[in-house]
C-alpha positions as CSV (number, residue, x, y, z in Angstrom):
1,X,28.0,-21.1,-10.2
2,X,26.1,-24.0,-10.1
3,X,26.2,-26.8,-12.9
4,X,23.4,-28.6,-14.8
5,X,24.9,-32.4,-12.6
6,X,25.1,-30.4,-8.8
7,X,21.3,-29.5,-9.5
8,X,20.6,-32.8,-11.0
9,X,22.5,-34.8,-8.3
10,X,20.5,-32.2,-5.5
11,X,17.3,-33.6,-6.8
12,X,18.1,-37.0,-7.0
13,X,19.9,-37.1,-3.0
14,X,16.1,-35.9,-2.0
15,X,14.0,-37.8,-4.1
16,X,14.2,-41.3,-5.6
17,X,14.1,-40.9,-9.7
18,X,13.8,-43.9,-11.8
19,X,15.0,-41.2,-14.6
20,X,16.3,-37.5,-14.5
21,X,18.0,-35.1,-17.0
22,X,18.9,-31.3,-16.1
23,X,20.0,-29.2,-18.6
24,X,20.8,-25.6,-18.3
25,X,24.4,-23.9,-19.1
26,X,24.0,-20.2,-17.2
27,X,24.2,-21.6,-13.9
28,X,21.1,-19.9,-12.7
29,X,18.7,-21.0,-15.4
30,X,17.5,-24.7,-15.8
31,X,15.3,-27.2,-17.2
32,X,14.4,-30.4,-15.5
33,X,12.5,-33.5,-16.4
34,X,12.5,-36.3,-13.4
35,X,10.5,-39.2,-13.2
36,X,9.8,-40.5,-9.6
37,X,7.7,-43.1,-8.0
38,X,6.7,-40.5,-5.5
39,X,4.8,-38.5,-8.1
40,X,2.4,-41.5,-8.1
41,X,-1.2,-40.0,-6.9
42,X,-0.3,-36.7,-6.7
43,X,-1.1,-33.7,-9.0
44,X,1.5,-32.0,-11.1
45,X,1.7,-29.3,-8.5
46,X,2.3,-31.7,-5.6
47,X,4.6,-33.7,-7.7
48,X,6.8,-29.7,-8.5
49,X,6.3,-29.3,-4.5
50,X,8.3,-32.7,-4.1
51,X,10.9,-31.4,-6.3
52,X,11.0,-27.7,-4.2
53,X,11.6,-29.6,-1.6
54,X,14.3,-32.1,-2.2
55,X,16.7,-28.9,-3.7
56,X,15.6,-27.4,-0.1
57,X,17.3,-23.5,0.0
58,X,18.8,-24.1,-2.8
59,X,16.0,-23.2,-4.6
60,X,16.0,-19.8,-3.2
61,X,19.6,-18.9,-2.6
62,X,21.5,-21.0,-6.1
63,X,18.4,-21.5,-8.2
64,X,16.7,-18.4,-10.5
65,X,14.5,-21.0,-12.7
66,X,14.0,-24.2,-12.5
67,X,11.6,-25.3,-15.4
68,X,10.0,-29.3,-14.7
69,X,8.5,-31.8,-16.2
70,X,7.6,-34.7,-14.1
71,X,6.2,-37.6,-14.8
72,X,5.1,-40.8,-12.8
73,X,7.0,-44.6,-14.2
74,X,4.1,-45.3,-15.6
75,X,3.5,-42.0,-17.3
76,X,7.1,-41.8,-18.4
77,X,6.7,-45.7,-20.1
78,X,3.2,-44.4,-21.7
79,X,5.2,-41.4,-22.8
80,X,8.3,-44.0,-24.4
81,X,6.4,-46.2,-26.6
């Protein structure tokens, strides 16, 4: 069964996060919210796509849901104050 930190360390080996927290406690259902330079210029669906694609076939084999939130730095520090 996977664990809230495998899925959270799975997104951040594939993308670069300046902040990411994963919570989830069923092993197949999880929330996610990840902030990542990379997200900068791109629309929310792009920015989920990026995420797809750093968990790879994990996403289809481990992962049932996977609920996001992403967020660009500067989003993230609009988001904080």
């Amino acid at each position: 069964m996977l664990s809230a930190a495998q899925l959270q360390s799975y997104i951040q080996q594939g993308l670069p996060c300046d902040y990411i927290q994963v919570i989830g406690d069923d092993g197949t259902h999880f929330e996610a919210v990840v902030v990542s330079p990379s997200f900068t210029g791109k629309n929310m669906v792009q920015q989920h796509q990026l995420v797809y694609g750093a968990l790879g076939d994990r996403m289809r084999a481990e992962i049932h849901a996977l609920s996001m939130k992403t967020y660009t730095p500067d989003q993230w520090q609009a988001l904080s104050r």
